[in-house]
C-alpha distance (Angstrom), angle and dihedral (degrees) to the residues before:
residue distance angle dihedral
X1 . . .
X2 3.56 . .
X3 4.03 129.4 .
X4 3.79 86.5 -141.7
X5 3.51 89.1 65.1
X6 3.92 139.3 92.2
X7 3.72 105.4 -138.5
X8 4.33 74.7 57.0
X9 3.33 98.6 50.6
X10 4.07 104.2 37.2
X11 3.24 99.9 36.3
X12 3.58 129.8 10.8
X13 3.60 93.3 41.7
X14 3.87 101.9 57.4
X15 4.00 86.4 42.5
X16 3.49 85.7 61.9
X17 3.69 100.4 44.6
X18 3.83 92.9 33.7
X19 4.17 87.7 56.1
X20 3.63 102.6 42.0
X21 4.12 97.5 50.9
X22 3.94 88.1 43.5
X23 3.93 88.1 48.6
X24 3.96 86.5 42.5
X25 3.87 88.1 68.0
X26 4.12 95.5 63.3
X27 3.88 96.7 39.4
X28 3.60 157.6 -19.2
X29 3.46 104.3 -111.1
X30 4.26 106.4 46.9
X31 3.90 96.1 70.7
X32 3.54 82.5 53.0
X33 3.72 92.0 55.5
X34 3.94 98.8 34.9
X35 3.96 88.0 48.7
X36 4.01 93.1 49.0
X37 3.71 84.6 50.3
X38 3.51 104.6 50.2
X39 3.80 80.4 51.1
X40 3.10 94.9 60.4
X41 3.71 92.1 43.6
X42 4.25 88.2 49.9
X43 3.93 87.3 53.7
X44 4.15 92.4 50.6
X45 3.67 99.0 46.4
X46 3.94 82.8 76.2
X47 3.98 103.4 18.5
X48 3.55 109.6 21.4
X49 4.12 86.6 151.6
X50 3.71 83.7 73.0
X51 3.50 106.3 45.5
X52 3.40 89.2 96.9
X53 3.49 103.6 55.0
X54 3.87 93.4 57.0
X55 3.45 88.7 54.3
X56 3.75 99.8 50.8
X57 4.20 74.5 39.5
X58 4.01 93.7 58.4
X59 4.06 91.8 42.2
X60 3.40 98.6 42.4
X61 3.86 91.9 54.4
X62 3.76 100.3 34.2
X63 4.02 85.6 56.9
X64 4.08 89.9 50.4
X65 3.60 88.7 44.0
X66 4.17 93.4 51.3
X67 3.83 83.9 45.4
X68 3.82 86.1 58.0
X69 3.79 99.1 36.9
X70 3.90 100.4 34.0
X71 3.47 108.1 34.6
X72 4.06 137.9 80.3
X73 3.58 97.6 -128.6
X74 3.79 125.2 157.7
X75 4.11 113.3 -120.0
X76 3.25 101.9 -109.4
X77 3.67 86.7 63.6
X78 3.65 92.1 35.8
X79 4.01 78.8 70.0
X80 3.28 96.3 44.3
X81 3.77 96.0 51.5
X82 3.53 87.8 43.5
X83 4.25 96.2 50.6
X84 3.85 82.9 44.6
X85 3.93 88.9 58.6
X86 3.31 98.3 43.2
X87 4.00 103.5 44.3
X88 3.64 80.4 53.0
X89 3.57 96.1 68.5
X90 3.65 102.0 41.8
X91 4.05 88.1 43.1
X92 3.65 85.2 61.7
X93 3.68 102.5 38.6
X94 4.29 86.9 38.9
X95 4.03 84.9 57.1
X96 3.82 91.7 49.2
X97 3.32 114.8 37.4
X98 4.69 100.2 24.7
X99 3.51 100.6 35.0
X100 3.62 97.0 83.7
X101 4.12 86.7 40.0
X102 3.91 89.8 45.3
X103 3.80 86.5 50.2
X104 3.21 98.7 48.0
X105 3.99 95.2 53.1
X106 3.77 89.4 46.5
X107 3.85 94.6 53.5
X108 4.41 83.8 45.6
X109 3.43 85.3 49.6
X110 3.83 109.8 43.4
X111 3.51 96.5 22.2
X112 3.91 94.6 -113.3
X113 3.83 132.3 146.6
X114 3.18 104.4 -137.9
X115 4.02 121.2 145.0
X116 3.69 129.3 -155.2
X117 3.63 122.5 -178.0
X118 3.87 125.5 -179.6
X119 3.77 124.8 157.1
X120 3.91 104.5 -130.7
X121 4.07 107.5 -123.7
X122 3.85 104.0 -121.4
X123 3.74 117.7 -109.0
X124 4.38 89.9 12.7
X125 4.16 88.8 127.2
X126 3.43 89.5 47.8
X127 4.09 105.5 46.5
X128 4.32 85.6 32.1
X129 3.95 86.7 58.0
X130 3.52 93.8 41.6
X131 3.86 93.8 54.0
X132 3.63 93.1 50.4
X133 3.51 100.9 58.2
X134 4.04 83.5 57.7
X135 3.63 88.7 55.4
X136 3.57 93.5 45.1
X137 3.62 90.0 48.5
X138 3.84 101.6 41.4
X139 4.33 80.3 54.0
X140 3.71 89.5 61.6
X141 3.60 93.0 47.4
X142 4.26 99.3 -109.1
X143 3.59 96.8 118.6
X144 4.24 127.3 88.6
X145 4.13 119.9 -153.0
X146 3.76 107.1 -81.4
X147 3.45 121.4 -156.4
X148 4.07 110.4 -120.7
X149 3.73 99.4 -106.3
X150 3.85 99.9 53.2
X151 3.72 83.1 44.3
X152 3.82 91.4 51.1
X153 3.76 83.5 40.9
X154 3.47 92.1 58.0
X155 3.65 102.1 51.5
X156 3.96 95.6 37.7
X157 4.15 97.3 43.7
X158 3.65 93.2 141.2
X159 4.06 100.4 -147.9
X160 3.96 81.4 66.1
X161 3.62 110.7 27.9
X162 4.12 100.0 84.5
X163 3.95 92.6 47.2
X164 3.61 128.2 -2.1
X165 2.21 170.1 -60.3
X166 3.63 100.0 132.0
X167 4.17 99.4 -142.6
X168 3.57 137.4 -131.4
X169 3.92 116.9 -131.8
X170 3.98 87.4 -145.1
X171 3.66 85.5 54.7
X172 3.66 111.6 46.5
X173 4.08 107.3 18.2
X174 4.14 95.3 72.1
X175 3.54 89.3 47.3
X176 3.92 90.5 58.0
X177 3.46 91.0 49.9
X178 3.54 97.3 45.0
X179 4.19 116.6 105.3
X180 3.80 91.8 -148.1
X181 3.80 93.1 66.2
X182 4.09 89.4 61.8
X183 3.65 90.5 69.1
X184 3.61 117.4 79.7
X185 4.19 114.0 -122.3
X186 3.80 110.3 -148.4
X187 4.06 87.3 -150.2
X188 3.53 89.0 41.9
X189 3.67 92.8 57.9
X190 3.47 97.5 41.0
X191 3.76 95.4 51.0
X192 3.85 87.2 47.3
X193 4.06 91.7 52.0
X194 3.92 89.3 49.0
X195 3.78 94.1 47.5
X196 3.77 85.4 39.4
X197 4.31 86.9 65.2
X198 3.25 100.1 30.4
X199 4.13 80.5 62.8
X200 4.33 91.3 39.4
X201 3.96 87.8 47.7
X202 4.36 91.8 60.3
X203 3.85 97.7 39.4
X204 4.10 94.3 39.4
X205 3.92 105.1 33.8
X206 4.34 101.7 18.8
X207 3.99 111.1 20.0
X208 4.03 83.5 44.5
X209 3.39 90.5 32.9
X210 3.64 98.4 69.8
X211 3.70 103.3 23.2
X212 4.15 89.9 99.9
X213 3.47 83.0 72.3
X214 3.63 105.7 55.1
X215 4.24 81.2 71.1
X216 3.98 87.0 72.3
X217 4.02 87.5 77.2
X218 3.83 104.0 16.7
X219 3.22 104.9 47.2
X220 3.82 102.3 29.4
X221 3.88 112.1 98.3
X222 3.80 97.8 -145.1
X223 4.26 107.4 15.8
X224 3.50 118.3 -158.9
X225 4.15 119.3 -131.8
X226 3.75 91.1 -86.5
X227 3.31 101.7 32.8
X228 4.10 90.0 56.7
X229 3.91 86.5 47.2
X230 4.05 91.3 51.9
X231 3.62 97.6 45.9
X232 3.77 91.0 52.2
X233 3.50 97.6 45.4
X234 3.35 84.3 40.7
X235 3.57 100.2 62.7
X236 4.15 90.6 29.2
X237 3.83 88.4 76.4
X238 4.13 99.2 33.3
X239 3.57 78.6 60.2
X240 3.54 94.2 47.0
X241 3.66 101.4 44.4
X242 4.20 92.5 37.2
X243 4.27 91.2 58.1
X244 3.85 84.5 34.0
X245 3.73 91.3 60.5
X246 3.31 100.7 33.1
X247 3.74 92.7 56.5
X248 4.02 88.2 45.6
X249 3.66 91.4 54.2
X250 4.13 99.9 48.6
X251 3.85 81.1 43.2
X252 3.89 87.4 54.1
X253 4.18 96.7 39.7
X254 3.91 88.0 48.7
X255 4.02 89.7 49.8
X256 3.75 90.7 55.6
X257 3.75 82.2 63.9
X258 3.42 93.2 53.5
X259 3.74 80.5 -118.5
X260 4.38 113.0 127.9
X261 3.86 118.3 -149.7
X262 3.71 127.9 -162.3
X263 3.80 121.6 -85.5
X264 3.86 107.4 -103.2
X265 3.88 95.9 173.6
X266 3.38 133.0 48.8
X267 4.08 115.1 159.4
X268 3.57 91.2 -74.3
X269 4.10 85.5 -179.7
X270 3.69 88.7 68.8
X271 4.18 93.7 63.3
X272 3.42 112.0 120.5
X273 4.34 91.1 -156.5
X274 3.63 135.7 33.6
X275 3.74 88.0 -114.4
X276 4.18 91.5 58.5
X277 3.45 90.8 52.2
X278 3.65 102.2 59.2
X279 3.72 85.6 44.0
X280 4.32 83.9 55.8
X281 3.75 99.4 32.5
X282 4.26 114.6 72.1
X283 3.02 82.3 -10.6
X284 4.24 92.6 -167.2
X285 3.78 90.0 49.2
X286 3.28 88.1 65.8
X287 3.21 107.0 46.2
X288 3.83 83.8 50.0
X289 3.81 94.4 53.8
X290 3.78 92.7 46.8
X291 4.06 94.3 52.6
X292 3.72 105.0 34.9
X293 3.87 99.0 36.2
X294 4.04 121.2 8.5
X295 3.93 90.2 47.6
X296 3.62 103.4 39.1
X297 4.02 85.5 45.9
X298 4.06 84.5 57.4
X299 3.52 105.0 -85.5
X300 3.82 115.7 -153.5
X301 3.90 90.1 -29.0
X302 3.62 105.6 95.1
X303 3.90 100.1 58.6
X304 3.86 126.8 -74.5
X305 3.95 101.3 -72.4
X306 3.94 93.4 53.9
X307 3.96 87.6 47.9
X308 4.12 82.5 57.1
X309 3.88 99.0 50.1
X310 4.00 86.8 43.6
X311 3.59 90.7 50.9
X312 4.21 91.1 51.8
X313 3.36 87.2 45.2
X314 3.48 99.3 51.7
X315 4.16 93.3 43.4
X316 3.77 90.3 47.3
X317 3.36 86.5 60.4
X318 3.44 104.4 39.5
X319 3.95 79.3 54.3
X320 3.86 92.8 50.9
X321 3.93 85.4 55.1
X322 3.72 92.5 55.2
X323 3.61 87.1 65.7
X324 3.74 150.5 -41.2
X325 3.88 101.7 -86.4
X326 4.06 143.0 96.7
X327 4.48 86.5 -118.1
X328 3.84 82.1 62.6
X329 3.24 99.2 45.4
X330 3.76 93.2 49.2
X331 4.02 87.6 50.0
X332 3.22 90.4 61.7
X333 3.63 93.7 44.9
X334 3.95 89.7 55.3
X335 3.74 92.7 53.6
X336 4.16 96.4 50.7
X337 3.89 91.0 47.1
X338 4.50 85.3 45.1
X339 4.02 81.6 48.8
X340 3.53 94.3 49.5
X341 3.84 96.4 45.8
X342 4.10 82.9 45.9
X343 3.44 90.5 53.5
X344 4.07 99.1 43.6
X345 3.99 91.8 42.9
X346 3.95 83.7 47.6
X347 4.42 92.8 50.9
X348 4.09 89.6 35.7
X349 4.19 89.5 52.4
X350 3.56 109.9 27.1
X351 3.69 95.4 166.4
X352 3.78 135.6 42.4
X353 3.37 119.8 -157.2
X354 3.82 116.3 -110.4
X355 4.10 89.6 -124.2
X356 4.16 90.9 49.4
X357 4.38 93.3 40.0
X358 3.99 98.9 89.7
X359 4.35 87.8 43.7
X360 3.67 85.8 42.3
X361 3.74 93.0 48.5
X362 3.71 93.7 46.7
X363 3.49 100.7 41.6
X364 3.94 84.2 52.1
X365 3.32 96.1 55.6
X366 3.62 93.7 51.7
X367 3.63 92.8 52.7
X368 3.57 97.5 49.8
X369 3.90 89.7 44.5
X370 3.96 84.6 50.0
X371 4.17 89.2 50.3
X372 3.62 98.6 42.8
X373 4.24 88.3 56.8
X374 3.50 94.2 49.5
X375 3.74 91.3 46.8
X376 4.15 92.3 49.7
X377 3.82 89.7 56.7
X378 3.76 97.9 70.1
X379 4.82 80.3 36.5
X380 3.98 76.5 61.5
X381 3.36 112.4 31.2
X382 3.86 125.7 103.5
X383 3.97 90.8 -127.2
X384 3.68 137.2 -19.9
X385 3.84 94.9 -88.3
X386 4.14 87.6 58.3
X387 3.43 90.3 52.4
X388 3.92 91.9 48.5
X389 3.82 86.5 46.9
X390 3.97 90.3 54.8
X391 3.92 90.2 42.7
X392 3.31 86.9 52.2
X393 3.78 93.1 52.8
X394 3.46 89.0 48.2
X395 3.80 103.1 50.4
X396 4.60 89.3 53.1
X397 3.41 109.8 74.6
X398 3.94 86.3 167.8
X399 4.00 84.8 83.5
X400 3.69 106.1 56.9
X401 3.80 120.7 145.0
X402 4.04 117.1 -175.3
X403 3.50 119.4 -169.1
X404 3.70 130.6 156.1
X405 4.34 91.3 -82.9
X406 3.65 85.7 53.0
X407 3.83 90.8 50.0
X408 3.66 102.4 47.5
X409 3.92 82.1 42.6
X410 3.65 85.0 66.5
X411 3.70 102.1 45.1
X412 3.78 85.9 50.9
X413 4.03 94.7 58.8
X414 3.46 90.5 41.2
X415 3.94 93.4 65.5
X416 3.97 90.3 41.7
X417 3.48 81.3 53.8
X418 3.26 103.7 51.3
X419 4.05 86.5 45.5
X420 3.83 91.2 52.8
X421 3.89 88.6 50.7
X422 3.64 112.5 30.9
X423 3.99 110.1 23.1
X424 3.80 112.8 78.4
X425 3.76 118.5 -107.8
X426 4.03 123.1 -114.0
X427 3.99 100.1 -95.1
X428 4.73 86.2 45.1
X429 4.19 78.5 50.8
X430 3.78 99.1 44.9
X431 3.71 108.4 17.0
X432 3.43 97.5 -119.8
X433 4.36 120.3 171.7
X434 3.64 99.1 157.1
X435 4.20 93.0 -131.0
X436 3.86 82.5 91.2
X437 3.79 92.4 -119.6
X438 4.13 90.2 128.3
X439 3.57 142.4 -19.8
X440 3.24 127.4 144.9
X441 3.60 108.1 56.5
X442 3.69 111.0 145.6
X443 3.52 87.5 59.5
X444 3.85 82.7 65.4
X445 3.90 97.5 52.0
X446 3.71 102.0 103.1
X447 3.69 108.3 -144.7
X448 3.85 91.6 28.9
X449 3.95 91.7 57.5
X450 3.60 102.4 91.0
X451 3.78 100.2 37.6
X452 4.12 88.2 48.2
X453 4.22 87.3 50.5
X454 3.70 88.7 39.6
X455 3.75 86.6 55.1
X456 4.34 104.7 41.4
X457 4.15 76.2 57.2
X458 3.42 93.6 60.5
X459 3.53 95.4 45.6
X460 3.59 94.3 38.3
X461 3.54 89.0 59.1
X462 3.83 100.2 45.0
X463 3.90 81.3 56.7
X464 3.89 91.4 58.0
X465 3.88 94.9 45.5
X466 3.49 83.0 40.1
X467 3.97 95.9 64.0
X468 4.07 122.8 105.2
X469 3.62 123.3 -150.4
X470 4.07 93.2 -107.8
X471 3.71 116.1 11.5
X472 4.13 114.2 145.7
X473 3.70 125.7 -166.7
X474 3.78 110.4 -101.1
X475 4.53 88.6 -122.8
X476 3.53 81.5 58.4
X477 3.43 91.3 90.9
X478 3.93 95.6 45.7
């Protein structure tokens, strides 16, 4: 089921809500239950094959984890409960989403026919990743019993469970369990259906909006200059505004609850270096890269040319999660070697002075704007030679042809950029921080009120008018 979609957002949605504040009057622990159910039920309308491999997914891991948490064991086999729990969950999402990949590299390398065909289970990198860190965590001692259905709760929380954002146990858990979140918040709610269409409004009317274009240099078998430089701007901001929206809207949904997520998105166009914008863009993965792989691989603490190879190791990987494919993996490759350079400009200039900052700053933002393009070709691209073929394009402005498509093409990134750069993003309009501490606060600015309401209507319902009958989010298939 899709957020972007009516049967979402007129029915199944206020069922949901409508059930788990009415069961929030009787006790604490049945909106628990009715929401991890109608998760469950949101993830089968579309994969119902898998439900049964995130439940086998959520017991086998909340048993590993109580082993960890609950029990006396000594620590060697502490570690080896904890290596058994983890291997687990990459042997499962290795089978599912790299056989075909492995196979396919095998048969390219040996000659071989062999075929391997596995549907990938929507969401699985997401809820696998998720239930690691837990493990992880529960090793080192962070983690407190859980009862089973805020556990299940947590891993099946449907405005997350597609894609992202990949949760924190600290962060999500005590808010299950808390009685205050039965009770339905008026402001709450309101803020939540406001964020909600601000988040329907990019994916229906802009990240849809645009994606015709993204054709003129990924679908075209020779692309002109322009054409090349369309398509990947093109597809730069539908990618932008589509995991912009979608991480508005799950924000929004989860507010309704009275439940806050983590930020995933914040204007990651506006960084000024490479290392800024993968501390703006996915914001959780991240954070999850950094603490469960880069550090315990060594992190910066083993000199400066270990820090590099962990830093390629972690991208590549964070590119081989993105998906099973060679353009992924050379993604990811791109990023670690614009990290690296980051990080050696940073330790060979320390200091900027104050006259040179503000060229500094804007010249670094252009550059990592400039990076981050040339990166999402081969993230787009059909295979690494289509991507070379559009780079190609890109890099020979001797073969330029402007007609009126290319034109209007233009005008058309020119307002997304200007939106990307000069119109505030959701959490700057709302005042959103996830801890709960505000959010909401031009709905508390007296005169402003009405106009403000007046306005999250109209956009609200652009976004519905907006909607198509089958339009997925692009991290959908991550």
């Amino acid at each position: 089921m899709l957020f972007n979609s009516y049967p979402f957002i007129l029915l199944f949605l206020p069922l949901v809500l409508a059930g788990y504040f009415w069961l929030g009057r009787r006790s604490n622990l049945a909106p628990v239950v009715w929401l991890a159910l109608a998760s469950l039920a949101f993830y089968a309308i579309g994969n119902w094959q898998f439900v049964a491999l995130l439940l086998l997914s959520i017991a086998f891991n909340y048993g590993v984890g109580h082993l960890l948490i609950a029990s006396k064991l000594g620590p060697s086999r502490r570690k080896a409960v904890l290596a058994l729990g983890v291997t687990g969950d990459l042997v499962v999402l290795g089978i599912f989403k790299y056989a075909g990949f492995l196979t396919e590299n095998v048969n390219a390398l040996f000659g071989t026919h062999v075929a391997v065909h596995i549907l990938l289970p929507v969401g699985i990198s997401f809820y696998t990743f998720t239930q690691i860190a837990f493990l992880v965590d529960a090793y080192r001692g962070r983690v407190a019993a859980y009862a089973l259905p805020h556990y299940a709760l947590f891993v099946t929380y449907f405005p997350h469970l597609i894609a992202g954002p990949i949760l924190h146990h600290k962060d999500m858990i005590p808010q299950f369990e808390r009685k205050e979140t039965k009770y339905p918040d008026a402001h709450l709610i309101l803020c939540g259906v406001i964020i909600f269409a601000v988040g329907l409004f990019k994916k229906t009317c802009l990240a849809d909006g645009i994606q015709p274009l993204v054709a003129l240099a990924f679908e075209a078998r020779s692309p002109s200059f322009d054409q090349a430089w369309c398509g990947a701007l093109a597809y730069t901001f539908q990618l932008y505004f589509d995991f912009s929206g979608y991480s508005d809207m799950a924000i929004g949904i989860s507010l309704m609850f009275g439940i806050f997520l983590p930020v995933n998105f914040n204007s990651p166009y506006k960084a000024t270096s490479i290392v800024e914008f993968w501390r703006r863009w996915h914001m959780t993965l991240s954070q999850f890269l950094r603490d469960y792989l880069y550090i315990p691989l060594g992190g910066n603490r083993h000199g400066r040319v270990l820090r590099y190879v962990n830093l390629m190791i972690t991208m590549l990987l964070g590119g081989l999660w993105h998906g099973a494919a060679w353009t992924f993996v050379i993604w990811g490759a791109l990023h670690g070697a614009y990290l690296c350079v980051n990080h050696a400009f940073n330790a060979l200039l320390p200091d900027v002075p104050a006259l040179l900052a503000r060229p500094v700053r804007i010249a670094g933002a252009v550059l990592t704007f400039l990076a981050v393009v040339v990166a999402w070709v081969f993230f787009r691209a059909e295979s690494v030679e289509w991507a070379l073929r559009v780079l190609q394009a890109m890099a020979d402005p001797s073969n330029i042809v402007f007609d009126r498509e290319e034109i209007a093409a233009l005008v058309m990134i020119a307002i997304y950029a200007a939106l990307v750069w000069l119109a505030p993003n959701t959490q700057g309009i709302m005042g959103y921080d996830h801890a709960g501490r505000r959010v909401g606060e031009a709905l508390q600015a007296g005169r402003m009120r009405p106009l403000f309401l007046y306005a999250a209507s109209l956009v609200l319902a652009f976004g519905l008018m907006g909607i198509q009958s089958h339009s997925e989010f692009i991290y959908f298939r991550f």
